[in-house]
matplotlib code that plots the C-alpha trace (Angstrom):
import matplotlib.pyplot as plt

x = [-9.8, -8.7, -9.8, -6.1, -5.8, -6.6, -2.8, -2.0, -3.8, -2.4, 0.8, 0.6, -1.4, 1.7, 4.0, 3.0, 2.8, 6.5, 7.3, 5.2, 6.6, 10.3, 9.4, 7.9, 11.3, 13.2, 11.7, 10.3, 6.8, 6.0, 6.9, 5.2, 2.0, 2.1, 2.2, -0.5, -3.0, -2.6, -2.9, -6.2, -7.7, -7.4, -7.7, -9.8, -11.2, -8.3, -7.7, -4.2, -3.6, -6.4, -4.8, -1.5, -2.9, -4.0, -0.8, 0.4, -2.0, -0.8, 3.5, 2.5, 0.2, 3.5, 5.9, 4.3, 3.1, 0.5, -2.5, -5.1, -2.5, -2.7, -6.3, -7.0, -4.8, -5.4, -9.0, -8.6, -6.3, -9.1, -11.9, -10.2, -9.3, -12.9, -14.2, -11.3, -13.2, -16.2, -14.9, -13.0, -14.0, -11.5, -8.2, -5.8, -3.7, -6.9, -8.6, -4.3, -4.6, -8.5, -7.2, -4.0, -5.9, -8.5, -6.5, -4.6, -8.4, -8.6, -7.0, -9.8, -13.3, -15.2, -14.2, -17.2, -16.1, -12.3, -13.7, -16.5, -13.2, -11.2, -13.5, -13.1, -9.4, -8.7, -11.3, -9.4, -5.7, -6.6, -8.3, -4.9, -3.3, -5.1, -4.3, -0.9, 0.6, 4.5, 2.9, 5.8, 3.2, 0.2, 2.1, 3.2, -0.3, -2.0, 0.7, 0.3, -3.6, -3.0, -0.2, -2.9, -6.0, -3.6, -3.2, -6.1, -6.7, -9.4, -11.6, -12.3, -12.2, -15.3, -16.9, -15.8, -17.7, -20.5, -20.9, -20.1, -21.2, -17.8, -15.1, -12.0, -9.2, -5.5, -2.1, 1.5, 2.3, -0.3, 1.1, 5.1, 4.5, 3.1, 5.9, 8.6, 7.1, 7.1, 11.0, 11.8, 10.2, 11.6, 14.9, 14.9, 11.5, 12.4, 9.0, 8.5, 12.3, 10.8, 8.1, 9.4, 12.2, 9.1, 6.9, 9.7, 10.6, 6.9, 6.9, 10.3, 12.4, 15.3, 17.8, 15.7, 14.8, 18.0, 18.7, 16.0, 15.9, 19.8, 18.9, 16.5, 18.6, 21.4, 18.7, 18.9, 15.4, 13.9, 12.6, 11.9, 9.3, 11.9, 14.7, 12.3, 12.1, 15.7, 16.3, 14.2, 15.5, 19.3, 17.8, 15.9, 18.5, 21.2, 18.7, 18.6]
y = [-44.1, -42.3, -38.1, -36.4, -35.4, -32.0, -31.2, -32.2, -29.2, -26.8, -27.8, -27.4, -23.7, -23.1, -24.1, -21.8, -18.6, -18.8, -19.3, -16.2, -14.3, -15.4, -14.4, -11.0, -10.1, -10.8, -9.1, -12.0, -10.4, -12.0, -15.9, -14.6, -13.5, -17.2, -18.9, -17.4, -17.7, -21.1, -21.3, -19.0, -21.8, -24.7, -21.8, -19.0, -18.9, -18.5, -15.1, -15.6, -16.4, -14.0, -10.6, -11.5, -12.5, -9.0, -7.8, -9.5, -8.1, -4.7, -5.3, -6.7, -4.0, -1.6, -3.2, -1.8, 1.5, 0.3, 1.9, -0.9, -3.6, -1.4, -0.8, -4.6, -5.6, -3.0, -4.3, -7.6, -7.3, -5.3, -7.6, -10.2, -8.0, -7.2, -10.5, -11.8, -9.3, -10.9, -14.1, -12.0, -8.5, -7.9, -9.0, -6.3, -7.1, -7.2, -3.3, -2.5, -3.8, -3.2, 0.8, 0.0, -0.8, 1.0, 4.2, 3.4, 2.7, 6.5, 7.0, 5.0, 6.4, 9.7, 12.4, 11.9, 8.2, 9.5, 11.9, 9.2, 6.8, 8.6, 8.4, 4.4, 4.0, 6.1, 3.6, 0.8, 2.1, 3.0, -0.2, -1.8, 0.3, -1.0, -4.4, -4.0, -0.7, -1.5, -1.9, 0.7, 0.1, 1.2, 4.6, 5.0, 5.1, 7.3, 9.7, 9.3, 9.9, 13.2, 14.0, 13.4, 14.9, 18.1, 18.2, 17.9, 21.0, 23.9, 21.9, 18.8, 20.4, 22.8, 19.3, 17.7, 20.8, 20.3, 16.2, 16.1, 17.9, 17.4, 16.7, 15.4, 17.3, 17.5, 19.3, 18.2, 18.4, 15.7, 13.3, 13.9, 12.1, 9.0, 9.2, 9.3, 6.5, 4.6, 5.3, 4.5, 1.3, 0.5, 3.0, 0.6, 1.5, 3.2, 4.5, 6.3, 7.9, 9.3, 10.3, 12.1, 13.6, 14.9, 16.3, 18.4, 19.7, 21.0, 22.5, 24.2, 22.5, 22.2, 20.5, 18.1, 17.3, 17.1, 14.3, 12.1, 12.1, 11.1, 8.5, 7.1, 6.9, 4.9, 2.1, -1.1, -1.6, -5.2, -4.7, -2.9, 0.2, 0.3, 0.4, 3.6, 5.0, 5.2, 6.4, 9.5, 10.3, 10.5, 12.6, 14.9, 15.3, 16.7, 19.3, 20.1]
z = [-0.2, 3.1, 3.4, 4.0, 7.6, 8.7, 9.7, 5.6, 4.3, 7.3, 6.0, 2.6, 3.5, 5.2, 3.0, 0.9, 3.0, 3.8, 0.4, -0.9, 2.1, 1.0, -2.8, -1.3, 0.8, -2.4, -4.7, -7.0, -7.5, -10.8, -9.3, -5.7, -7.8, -9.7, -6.7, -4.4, -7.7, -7.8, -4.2, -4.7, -6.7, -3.6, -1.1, -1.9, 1.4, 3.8, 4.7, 5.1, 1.7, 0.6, 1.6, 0.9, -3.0, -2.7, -1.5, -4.6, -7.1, -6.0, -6.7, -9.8, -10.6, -10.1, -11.7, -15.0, -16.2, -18.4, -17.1, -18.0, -15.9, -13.1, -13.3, -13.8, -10.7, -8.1, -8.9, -8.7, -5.3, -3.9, -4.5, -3.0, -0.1, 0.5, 0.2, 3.0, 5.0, 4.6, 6.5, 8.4, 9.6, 11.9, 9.8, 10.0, 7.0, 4.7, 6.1, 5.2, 2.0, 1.2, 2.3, 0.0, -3.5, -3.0, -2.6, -5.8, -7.8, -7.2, -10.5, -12.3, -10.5, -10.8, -8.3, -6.4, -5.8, -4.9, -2.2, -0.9, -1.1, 1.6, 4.2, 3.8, 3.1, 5.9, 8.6, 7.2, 7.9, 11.3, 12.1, 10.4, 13.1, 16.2, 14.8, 14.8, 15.1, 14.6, 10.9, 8.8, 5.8, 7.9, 9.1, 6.0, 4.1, 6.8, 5.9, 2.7, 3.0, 5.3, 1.8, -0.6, 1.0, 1.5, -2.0, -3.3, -5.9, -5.8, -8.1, -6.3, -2.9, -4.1, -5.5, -1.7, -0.2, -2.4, -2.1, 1.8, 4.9, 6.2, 3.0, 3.9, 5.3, 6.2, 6.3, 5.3, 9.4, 10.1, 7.2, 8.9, 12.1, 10.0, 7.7, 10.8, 12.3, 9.1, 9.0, 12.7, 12.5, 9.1, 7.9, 4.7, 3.4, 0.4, -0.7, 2.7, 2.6, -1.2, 0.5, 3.8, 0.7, -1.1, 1.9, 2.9, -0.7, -0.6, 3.2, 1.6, 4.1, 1.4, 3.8, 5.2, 1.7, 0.2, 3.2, 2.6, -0.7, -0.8, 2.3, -0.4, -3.1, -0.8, -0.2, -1.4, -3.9, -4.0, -7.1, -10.7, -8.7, -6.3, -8.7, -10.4, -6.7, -5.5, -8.9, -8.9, -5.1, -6.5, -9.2, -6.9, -4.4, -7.3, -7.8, -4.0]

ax = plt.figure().add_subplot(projection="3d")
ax.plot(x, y, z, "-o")
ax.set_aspect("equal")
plt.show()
């Protein structure tokens, strides 16, 4: 019996990136999901196919709204994200998607964890960023961080200044620059046109707004969250 040369595994690896990165543009997250857990199983340890398993784990996680399916894939995305980091420290795409599902486990842990959490997510967007920044995604979730730590309510900010020294803290002008950048680099990104829609609604910029939420609902969605999205925006810019 002859070992398989080196270059035959390569191959096969990828092989199966471009046809997970195909079944990612499309939209096909269930048959995208299939195919990188069965690649998990010969290739557990490459970090290429770790983080975008993880990147998986997250659009199937939001293609439902059952709460224990989310829970049980942003969790098992983020694992795997944290253990590509453990081959690899300095991968950009697993600190984007380590920040990614470990933003979106904020739902599931204690408020102490959430605050604790920010500090993290944010150090692995922004070393996502150095990596590559012409990353949409990456400018995208940093705004979305300064959007989320700026609304965070009385309560948990009184437990943030009671936990930490120095809590997190933001404004709705630090998350727009993030959020115009996302759109610059990538006008078709139509959870960061929702987003830019809804930041303005809450600065009370009412025609900027109105336009980004109807520039979201004139996008093309990939798949069902999408579909959700785009519907929401036409909704919200009727009321506008």
């Amino acid at each position: 019996f002859f070992s398989s040369p080196p270059f035959f595994f390569c191959n096969m690896v990828d092989a199966i990136i471009k046809e997970a990165d195909e079944m990612q543009l499309k939209g096909s997250v269930s048959q995208m999901y299939d195919t990188l857990s069965n690649a998990m199983k010969e290739n557990g340890t490459n970090v290429d196919i770790m983080w975008r398993y993880a990147r998986a784990c997250y659009e199937s996680a939001e293609e439902k709204q059952d709460k224990a399916w989310k829970e049980e894939h942003f969790k098992k995305g983020l694992d795997v994200a944290n253990k590509a980091l453990d081959i690899e420290p300095k991968s950009g795409k697993a600190h984007k998607w380590a920040g990614i599902l470990l933003s979106k486990m904020g739902d599931f842990v204690s408020t102490k964890e959430k605050i604790g959490n920010a500090f993290v997510i944010k150090e692995h967007f922004q070393t996502a960023l150095q990596s590559d920044d012409n990353d949409a995604t990456v400018h995208h979730c940093l705004g979305a961080w300064c959007w989320n730590v700026a609304n965070v309510g009385w309560m948990e900010k009184k437990a943030a200044s009671l936990l930490f020294a120095t809590p997190p803290d933001s404004t709705y002008e630090e998350a727009e620059p993030y959020y115009l950048k996302a759109s610059e680099i990538d006008p078709t990104f139509v959870d960061n046109a929702f987003a830019l829609g809804e930041l303005y609604e809450a600065m009370k910029r009412w025609e900027d707004a109105k336009a980004w939420y109807s520039k979201c609902a004139a996008l093309s969605a990939k798949n069902d969250k999408e579909k959700r999205v785009v519907k929401d925006a036409a909704a919200k810019a009727a009321k506008l």
